[in-house]
DSSP file (Angstrom, degrees, kcal/mol; ACC not computed):
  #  RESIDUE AA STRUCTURE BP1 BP2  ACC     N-H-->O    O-->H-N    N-H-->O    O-->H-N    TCO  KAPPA ALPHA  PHI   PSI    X-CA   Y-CA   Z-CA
    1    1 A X              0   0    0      0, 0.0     0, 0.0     0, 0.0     0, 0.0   0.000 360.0 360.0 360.0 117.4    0.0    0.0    0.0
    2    2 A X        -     0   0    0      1,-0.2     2,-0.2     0, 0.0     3,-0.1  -0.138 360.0 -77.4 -80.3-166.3    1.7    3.1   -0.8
    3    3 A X        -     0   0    0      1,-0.1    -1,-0.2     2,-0.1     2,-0.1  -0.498  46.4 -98.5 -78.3 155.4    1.8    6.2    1.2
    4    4 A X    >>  -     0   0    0     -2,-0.2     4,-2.1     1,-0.1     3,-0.7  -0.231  42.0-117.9 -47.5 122.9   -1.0    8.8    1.4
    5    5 A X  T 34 S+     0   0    0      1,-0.3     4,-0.4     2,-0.2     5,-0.2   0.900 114.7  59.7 -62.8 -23.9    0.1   11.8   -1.2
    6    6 A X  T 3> S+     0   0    0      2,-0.2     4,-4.4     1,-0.2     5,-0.3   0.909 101.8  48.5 -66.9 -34.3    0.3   14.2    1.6
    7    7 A X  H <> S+     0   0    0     -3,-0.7     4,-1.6     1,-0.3     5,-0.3   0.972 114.4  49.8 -73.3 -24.1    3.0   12.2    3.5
    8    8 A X  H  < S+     0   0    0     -4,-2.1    -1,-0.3     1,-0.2    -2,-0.2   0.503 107.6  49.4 -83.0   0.9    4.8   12.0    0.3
    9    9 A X  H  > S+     0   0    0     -5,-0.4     4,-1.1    -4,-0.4    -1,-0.2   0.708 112.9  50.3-103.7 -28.1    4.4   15.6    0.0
   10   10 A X  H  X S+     0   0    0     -4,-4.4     4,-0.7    -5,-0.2    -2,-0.2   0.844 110.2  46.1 -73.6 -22.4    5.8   16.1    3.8
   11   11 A X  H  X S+     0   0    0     -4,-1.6     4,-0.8    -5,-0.3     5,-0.2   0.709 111.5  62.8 -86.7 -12.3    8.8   14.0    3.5
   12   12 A X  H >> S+     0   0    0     -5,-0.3     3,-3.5     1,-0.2     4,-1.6   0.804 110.5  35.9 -75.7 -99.4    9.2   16.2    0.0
   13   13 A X  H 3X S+     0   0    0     -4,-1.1     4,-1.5     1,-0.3    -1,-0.2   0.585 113.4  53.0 -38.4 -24.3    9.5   19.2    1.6
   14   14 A X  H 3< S+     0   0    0     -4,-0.7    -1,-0.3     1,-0.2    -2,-0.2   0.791 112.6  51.9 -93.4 -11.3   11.4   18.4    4.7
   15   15 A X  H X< S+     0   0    0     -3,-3.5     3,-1.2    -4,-0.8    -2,-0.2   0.836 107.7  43.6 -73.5 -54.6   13.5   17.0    2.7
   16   16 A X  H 3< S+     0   0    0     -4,-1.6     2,-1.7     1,-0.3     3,-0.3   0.914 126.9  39.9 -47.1 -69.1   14.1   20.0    0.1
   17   17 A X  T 3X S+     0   0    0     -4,-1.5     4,-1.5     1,-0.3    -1,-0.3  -0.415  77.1 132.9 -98.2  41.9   14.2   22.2    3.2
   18   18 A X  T <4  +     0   0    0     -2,-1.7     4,-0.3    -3,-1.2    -1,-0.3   0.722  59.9  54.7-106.6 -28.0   16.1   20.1    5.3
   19   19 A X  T  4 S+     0   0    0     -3,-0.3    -1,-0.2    -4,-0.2     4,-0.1   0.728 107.2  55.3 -65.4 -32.8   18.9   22.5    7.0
   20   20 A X  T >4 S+     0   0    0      1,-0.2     3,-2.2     2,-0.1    -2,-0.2   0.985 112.5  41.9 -77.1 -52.1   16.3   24.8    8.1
   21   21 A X  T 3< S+     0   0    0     -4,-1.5    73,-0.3     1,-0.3    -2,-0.2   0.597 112.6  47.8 -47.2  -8.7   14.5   21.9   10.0
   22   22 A X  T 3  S+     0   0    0     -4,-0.3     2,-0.9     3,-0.1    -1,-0.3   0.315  95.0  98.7-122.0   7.0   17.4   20.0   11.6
   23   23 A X  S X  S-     0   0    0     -3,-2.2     2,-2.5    -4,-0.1     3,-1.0  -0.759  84.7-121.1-102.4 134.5   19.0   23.7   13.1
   24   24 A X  T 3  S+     0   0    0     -2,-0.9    -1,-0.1     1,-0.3    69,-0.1   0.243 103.1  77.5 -67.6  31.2   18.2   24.0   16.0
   25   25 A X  T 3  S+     0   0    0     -2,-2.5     2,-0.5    -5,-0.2    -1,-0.3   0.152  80.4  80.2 -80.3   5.6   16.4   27.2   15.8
   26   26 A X  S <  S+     0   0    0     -3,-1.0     2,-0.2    -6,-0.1    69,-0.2  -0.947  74.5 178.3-112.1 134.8   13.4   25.1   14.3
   27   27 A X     >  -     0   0    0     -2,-0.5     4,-1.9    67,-0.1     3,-0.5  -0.771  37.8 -79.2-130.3-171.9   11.7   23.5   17.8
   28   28 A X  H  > S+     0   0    0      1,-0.3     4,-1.6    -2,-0.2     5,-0.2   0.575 110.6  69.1 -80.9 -10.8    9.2   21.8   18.4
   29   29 A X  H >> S+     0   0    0      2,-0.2     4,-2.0     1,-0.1     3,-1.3   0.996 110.1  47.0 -60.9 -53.1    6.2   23.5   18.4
   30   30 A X  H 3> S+     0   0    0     -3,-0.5     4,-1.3     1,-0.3     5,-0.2   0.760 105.3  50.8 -69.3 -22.7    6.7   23.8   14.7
   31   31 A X  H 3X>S+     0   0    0     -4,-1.9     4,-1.3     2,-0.1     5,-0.7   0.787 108.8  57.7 -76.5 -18.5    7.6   20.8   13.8
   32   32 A X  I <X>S+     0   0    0     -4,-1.6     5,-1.5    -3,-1.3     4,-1.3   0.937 119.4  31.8 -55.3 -76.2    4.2   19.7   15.8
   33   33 A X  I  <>S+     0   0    0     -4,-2.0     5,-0.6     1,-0.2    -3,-0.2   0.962 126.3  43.0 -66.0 -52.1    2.1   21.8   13.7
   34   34 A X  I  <5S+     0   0    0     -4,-1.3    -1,-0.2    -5,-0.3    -3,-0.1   0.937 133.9   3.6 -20.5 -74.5    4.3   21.5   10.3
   35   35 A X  I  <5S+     0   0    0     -4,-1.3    -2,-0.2    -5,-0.2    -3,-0.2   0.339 128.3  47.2-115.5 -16.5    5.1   17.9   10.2
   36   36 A X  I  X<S+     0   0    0     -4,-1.3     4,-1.9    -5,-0.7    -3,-0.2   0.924 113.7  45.1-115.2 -56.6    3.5   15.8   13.0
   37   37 A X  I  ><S+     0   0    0     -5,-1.5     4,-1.8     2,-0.2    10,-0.2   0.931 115.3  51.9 -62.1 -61.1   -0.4   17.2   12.8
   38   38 A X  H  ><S+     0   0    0     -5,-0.6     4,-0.5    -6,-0.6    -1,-0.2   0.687 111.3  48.7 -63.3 -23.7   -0.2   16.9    8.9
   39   39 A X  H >> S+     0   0    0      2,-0.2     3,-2.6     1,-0.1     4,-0.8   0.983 112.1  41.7 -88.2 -54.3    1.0   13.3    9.3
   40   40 A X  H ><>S+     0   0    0     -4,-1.9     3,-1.8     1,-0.2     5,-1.2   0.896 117.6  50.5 -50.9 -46.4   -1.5   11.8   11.7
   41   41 A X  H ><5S+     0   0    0     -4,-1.8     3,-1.0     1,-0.3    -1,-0.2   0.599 106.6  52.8 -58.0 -28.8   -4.2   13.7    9.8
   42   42 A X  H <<5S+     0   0    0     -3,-2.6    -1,-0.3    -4,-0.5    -2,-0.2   0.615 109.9  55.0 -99.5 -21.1   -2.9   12.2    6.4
   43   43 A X  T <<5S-     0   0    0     -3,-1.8    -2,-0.3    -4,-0.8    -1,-0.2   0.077 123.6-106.7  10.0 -33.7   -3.4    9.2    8.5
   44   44 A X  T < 5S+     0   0    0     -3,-1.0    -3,-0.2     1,-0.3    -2,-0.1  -0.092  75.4 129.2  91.4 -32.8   -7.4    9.7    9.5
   45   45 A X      < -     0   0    0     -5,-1.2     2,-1.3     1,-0.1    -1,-0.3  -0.250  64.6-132.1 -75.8 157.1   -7.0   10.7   12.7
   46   46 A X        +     0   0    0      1,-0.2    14,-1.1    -3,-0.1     3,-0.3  -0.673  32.7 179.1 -96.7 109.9   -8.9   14.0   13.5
   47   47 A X  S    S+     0   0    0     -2,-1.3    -1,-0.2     1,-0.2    -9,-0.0   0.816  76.8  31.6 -68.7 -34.4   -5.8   15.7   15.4
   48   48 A X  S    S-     0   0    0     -3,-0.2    -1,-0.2   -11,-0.1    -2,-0.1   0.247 111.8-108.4-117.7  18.5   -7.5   18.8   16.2
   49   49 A X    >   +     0   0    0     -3,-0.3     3,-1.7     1,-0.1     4,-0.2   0.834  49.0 166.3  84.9  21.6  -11.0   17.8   16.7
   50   50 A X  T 3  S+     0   0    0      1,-0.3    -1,-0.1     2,-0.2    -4,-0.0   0.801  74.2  62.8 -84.5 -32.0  -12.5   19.3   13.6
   51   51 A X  T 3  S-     0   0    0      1,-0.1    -1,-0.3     0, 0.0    -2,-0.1   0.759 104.3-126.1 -55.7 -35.8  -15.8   16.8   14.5
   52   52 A X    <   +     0   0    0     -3,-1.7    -2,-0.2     1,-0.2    -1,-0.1   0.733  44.6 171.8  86.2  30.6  -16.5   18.5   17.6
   53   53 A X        -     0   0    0     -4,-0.2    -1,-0.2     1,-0.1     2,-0.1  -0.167  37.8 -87.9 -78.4-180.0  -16.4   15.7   19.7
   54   54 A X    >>  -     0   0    0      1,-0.1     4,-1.8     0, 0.0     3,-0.8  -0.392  41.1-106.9 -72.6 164.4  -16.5   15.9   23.9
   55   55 A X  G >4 S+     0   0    0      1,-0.2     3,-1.8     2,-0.2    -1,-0.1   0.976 126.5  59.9 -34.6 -72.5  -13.2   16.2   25.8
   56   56 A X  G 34 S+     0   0    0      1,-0.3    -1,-0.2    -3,-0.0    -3,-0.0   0.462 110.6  31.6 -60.4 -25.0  -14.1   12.8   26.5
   57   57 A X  G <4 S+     0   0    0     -3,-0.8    26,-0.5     3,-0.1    -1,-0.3   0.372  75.2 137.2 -83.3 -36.3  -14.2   11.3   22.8
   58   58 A X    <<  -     0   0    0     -3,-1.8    22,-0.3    -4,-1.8    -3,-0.1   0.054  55.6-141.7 -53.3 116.0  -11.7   13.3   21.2
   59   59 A X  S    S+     0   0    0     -2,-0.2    21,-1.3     1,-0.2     2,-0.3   0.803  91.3  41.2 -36.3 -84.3   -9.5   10.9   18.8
   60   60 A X  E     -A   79   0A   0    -14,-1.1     2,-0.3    19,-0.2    19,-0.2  -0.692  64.2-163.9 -89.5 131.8   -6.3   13.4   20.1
   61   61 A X  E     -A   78   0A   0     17,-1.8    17,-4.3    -2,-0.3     2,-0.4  -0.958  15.9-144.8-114.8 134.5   -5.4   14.9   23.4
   62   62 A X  E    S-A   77   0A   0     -2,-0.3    15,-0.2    15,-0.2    14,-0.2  -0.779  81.2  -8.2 -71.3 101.0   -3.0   17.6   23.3
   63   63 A X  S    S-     0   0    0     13,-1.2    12,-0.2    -2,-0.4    13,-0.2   0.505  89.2-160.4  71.9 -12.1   -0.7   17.4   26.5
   64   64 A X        -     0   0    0     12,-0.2     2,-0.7    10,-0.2    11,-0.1   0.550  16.3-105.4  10.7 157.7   -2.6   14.6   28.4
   65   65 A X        +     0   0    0      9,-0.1     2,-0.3     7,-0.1     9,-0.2  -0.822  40.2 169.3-105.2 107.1   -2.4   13.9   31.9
   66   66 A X  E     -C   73   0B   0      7,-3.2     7,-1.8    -2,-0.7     2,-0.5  -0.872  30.3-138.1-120.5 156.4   -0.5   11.0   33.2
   67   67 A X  E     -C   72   0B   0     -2,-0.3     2,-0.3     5,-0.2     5,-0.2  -0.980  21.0-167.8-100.6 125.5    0.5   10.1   36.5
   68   68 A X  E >   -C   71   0B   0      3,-3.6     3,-1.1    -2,-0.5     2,-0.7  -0.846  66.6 -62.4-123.5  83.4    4.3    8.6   36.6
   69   69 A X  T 3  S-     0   0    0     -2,-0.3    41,-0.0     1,-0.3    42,-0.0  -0.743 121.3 -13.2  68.1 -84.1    4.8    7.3   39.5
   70   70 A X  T 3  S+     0   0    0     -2,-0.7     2,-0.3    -3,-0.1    -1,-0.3   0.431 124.7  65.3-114.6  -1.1    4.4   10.5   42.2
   71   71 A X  E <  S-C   68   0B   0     -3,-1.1    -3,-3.6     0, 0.0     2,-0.4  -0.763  84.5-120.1-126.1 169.9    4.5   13.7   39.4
   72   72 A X  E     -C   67   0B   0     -2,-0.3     2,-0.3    -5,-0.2    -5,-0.2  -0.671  32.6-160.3 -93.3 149.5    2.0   14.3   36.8
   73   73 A X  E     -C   66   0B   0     -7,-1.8    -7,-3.2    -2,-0.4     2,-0.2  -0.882   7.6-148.6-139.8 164.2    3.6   14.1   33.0
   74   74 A X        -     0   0    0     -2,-0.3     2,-0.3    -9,-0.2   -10,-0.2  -0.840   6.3-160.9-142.2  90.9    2.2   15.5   29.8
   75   75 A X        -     0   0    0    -12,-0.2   -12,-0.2     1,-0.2    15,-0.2  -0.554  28.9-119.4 -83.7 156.1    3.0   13.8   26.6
   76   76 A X  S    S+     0   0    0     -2,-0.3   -13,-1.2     1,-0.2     2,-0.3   0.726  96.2  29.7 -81.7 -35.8    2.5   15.9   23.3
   77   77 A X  E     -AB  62  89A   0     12,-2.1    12,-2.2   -15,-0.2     2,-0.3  -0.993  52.2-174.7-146.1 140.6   -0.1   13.5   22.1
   78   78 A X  E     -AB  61  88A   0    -17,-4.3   -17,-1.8    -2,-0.3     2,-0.5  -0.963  18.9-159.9-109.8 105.0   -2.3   11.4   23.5
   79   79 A X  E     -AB  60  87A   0      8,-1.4     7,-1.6    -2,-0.3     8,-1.2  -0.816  19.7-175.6-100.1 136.1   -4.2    9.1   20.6
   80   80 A X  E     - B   0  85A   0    -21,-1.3     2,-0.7    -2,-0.5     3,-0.2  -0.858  22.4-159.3-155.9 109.9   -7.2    7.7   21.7
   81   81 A X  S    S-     0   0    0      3,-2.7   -23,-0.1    -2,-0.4   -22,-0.0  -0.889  87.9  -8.0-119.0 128.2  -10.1    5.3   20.5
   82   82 A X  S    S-     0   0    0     -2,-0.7    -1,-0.2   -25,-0.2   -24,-0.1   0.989 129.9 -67.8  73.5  36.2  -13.8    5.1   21.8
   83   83 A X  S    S+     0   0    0    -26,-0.5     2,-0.3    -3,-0.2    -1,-0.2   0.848 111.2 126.8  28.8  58.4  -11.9    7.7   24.4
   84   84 A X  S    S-     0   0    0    -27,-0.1    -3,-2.7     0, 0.0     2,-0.3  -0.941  70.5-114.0-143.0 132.8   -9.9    5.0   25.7
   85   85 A X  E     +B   80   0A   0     -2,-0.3    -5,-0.3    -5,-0.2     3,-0.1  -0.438  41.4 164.4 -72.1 141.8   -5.9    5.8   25.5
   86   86 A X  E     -     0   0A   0     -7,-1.6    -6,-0.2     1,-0.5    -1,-0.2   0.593  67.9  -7.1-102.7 -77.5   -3.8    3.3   22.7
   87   87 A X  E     -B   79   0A   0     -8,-1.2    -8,-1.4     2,-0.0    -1,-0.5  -0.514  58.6-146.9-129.2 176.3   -0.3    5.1   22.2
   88   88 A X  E     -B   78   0A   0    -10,-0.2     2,-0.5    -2,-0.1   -10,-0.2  -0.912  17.3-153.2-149.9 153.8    1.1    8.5   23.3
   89   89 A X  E     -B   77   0A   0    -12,-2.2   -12,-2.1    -2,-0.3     2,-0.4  -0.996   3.8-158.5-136.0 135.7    3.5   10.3   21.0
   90   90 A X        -     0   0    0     -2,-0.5     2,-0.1   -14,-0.2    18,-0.1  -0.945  11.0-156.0-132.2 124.2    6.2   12.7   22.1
   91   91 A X        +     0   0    0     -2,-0.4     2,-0.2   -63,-0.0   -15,-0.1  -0.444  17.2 168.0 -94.6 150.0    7.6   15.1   19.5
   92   92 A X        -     0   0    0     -2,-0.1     2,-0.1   -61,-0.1   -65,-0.1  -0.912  41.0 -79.2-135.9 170.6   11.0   16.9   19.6
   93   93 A X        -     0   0    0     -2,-0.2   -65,-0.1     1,-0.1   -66,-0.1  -0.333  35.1-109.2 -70.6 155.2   12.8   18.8   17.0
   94   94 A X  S    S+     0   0    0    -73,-0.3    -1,-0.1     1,-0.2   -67,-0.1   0.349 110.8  71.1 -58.7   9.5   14.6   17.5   14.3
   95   95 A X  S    S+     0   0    0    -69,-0.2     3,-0.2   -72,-0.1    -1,-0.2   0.903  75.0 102.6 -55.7 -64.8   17.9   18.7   15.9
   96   96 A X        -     0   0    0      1,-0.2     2,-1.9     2,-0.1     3,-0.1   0.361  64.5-150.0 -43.2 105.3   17.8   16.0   18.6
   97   97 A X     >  +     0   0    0      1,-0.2     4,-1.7     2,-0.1    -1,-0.2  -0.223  19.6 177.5 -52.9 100.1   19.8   13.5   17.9
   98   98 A X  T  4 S+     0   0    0     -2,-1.9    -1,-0.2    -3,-0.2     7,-0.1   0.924  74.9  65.5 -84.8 -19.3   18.3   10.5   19.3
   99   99 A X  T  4 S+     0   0    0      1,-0.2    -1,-0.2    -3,-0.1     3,-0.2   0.819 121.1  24.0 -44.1 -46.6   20.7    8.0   18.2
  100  100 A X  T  4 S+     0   0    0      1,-0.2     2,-0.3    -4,-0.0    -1,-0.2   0.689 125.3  52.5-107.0   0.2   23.3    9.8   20.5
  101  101 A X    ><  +     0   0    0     -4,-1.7     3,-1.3    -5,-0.1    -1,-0.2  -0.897  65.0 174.4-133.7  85.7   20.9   11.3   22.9
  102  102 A X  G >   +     0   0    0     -2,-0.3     3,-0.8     1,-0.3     4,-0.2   0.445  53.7  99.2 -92.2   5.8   18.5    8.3   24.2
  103  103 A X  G 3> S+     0   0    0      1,-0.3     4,-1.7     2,-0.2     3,-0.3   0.716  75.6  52.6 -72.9 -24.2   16.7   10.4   26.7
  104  104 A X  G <4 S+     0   0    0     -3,-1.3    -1,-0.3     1,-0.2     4,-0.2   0.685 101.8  49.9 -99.7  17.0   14.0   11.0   24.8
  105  105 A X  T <> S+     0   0    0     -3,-0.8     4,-0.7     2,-0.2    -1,-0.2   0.159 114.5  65.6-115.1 -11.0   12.8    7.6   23.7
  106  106 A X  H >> S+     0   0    0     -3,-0.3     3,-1.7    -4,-0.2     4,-0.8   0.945 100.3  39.8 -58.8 -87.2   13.3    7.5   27.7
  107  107 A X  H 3X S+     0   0    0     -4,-1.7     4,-0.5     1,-0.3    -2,-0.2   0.288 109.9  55.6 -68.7  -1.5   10.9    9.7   28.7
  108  108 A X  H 3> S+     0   0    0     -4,-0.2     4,-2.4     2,-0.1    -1,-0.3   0.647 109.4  51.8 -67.3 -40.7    8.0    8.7   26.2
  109  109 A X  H <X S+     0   0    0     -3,-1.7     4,-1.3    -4,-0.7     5,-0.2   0.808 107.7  56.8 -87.0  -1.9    8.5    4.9   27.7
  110  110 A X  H  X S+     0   0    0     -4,-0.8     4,-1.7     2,-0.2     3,-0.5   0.983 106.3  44.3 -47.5 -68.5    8.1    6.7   31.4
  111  111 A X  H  X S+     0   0    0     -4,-0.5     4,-0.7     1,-0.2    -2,-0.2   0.823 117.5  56.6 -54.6 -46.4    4.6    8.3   30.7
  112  112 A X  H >X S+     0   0    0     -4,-2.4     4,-2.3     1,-0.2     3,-0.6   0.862 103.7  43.9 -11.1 -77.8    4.0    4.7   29.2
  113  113 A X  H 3< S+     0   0    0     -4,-1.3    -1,-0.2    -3,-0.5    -2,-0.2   0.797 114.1  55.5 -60.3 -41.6    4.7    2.6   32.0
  114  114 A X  H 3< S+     0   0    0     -4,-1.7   -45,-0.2    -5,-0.2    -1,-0.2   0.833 105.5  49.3 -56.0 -40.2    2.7    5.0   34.1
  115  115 A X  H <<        0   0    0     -4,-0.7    -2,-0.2    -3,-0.6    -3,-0.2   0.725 360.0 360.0 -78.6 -42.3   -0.4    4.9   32.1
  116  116 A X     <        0   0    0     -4,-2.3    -1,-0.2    -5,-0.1    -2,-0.1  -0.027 360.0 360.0 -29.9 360.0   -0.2    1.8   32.2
């Protein structure tokens, strides 16, 4: 099955444009809204609620609440079926190296383990 013409049209572009995304003046709110929104969306899911569903229903939560062991954590996305949580996604910018920097694949499988 290929990809959805929109993902091939995000990976086009981030590609053309790829030195402005990976310096680390590009953070992460804009890569949320850029790259990240446009992919789940290209995807099906309704990322910003365009249905109007309740708090309680919404396909994506924005910042979610988790409890991790005694402090409260907020992962960038919460994705959600039947309002029941599945997976939690936590964006950074394209600077982070995560290959050399493993803290953030950390701190997504905390809020994990928590929710759990």
């Amino acid at each position: 099955m290929p990809a959805p013409p929109e993902i091939v049209d995000l990976v086009k572009r981030f590609d053309q444009y790829s030195a402005k995304y990976t310096s680390p003046s590009y953070n992460e709110f804009q890569v949320r809204k850029e790259f990240i929104d446009r992919f789940f969306e290209a995807l099906g899911r309704d990322v910003n609620n365009r249905s109007g569903l309740d708090e309680r229903y919404k396909d994506v939560i924005h910042e979610d609440t988790v409890q991790v062991e005694k402090s409260t954590k907020a992962p960038d996305y919460s994705f959600r079926i039947g309002g029941m949580r599945k997976f939690f996604v936590e964006a950074k910018k394209p600077a982070v190296n995560l290959k050399e920097n493993p803290e953030p694949a950390y701190q997504v499988r905390r809020k994990a383990i928590g929710y759990s």
